[in-house]
C-alpha positions in Angstrom: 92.0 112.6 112.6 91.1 112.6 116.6 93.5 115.0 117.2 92.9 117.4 114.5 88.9 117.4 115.1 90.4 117.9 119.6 92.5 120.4 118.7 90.1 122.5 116.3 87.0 121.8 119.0 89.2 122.7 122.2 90.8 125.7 120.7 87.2 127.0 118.9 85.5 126.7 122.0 87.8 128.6 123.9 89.0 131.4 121.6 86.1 132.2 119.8 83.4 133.1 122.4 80.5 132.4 124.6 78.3 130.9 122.1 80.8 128.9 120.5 82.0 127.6 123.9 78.4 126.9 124.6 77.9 125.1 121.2 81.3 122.7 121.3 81.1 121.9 124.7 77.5 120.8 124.2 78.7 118.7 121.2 81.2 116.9 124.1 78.8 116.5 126.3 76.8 114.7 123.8 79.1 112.5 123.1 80.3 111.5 126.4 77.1 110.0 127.0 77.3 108.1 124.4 79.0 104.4 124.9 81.8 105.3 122.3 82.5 101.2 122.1 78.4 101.0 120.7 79.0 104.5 118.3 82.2 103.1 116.6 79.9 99.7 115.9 77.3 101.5 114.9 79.6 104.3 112.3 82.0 100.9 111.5 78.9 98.8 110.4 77.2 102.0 108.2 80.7 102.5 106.2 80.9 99.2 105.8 83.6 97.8 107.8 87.1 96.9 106.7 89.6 100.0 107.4 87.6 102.8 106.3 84.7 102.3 108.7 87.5 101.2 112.2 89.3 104.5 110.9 86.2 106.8 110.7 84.6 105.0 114.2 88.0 105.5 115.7 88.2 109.2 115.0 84.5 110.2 115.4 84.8 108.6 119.1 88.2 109.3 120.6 88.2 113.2 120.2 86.3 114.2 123.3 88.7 114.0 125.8 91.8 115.5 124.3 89.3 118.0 123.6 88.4 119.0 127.0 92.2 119.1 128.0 92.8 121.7 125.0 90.0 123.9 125.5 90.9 123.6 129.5 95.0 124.3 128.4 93.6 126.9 126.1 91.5 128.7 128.7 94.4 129.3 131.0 96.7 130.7 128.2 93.6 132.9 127.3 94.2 135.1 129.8 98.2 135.4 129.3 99.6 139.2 129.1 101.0 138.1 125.2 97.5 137.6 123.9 95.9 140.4 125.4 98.4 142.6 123.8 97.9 140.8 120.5 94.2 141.6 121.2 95.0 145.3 121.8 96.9 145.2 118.1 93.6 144.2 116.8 94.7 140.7 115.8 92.2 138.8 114.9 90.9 135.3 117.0 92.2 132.9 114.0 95.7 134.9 114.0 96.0 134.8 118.1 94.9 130.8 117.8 97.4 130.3 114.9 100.6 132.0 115.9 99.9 132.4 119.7 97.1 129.5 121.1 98.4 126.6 119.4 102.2 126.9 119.7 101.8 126.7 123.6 99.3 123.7 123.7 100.9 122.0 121.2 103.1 119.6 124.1 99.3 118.8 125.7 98.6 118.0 121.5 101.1 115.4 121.2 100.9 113.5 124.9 96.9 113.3 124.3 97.9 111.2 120.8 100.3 109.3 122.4 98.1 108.7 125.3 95.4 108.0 122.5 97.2 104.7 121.1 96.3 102.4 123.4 92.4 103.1 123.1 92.7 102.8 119.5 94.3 99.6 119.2 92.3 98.4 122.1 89.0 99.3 120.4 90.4 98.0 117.1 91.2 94.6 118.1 87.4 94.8 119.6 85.8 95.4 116.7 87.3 93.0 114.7 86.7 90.8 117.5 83.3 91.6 117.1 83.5 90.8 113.1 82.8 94.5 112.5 86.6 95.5 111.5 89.0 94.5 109.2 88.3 91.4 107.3 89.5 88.3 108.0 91.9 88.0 105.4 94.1 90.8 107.3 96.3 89.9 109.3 95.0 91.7 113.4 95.5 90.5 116.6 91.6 90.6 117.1 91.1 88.3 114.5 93.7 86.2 115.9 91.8 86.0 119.0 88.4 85.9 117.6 89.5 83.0 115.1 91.4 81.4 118.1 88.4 81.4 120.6 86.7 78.0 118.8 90.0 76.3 119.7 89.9 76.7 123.1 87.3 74.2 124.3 89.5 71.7 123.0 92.4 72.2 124.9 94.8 74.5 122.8 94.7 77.9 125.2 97.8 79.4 123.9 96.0 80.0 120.8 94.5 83.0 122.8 96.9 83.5 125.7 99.5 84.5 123.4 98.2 87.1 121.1 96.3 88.3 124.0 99.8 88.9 126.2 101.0 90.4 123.1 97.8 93.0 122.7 98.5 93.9 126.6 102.1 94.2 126.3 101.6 96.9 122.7 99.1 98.7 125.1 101.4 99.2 128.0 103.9 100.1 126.1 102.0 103.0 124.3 100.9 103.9 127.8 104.3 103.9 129.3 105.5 105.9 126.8 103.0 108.6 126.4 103.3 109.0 130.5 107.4 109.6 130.3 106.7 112.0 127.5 104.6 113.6 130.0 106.8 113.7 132.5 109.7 115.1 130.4 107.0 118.0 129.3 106.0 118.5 132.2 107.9 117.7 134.7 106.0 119.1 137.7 103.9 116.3 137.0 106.1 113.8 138.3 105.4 114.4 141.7 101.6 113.5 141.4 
């Protein structure tokens, strides 16, 4: 859900004109100054917790940067010689973002949700750390660690040591893999 609220933002706010750029990137702005951790508490704990409310707290917070890097991607391609002559044909801004805009930031689409993953399962095992999330019937690594942190003042650290490795280890990977998709997109990249 993220990606599909980034894409439509990033692409609206540069296709569609100087108001709407004005009005979307306002609406980013807004939210990164928001603690995003405190927002998904706060949107988790009105729905209710469980999956629905991690789901909606997840996607209401982790738009805004995939967001910036489409309408930044799109604003480049803007200016291409294609879309000004699918301008010239009179095609409209929905058709040029359609068949034209999204095709070529699609790559920038798909490393920004890979790249997502980690944040996600990062702020999910938070909040049901927290006891906001899912409940503690279901089986999460947060609740692992949040029902393992009594133990640990008598003597059983592994408890936490263990699914905690584990919680790092899913992260990094997610990472890793998100930055060699990168690099095989883009593969000027590589030497930054």
């Amino acid at each position: 859900m993220s990606v599909i609220v980034a894409t439509i933002m990033g692409i609206g706010a540069a296709t569609f004109g100087k108001k709407a750029d004005n009005a979307i990137s306002w609406v980013i702005d807004l939210f990164i100054g928001m603690p995003h951790l405190v927002f998904m508490i706060l949107i988790s704990f009105i729905m209710g917790g469980g999956i629905r409310g991690i789901v909606l707290g997840v996607s209401f917070t982790h738009w805004i940067s995939l967001a910036r890097v489409v309408r930044a991607e799109v604003l480049q391609i803007k200016n291409s010689e294609y879309i000004h002559i699918s301008k010239s044909y009179g095609k409209s801004p929905w058709f040029i973002a359609r068949r034209h805009i999204l095709p070529s930031v699609f790559p920038q689409i798909m490393i920004g949700f890979l790249l997502m993953f980690p944040h996600v399962i990062l702020h999910e095992a938070a909040l049901t750390f927290l006891g906001f999330g899912l409940s503690p019937q279901t089986p999460a690594i947060g609740i692992i660690l949040s029902e393992a942190m009594s133990h640990i003042s008598t003597g059983k650290w592994w408890l936490v040591l263990f699914p905690g490795l584990l919680l790092v280890v899913v992260i990094k990977s997610f990472d890793n893999i998100g930055e060699q998709l990168r690099i095989l997109m883009e593969p000027a990249s590589s030497n930054e």
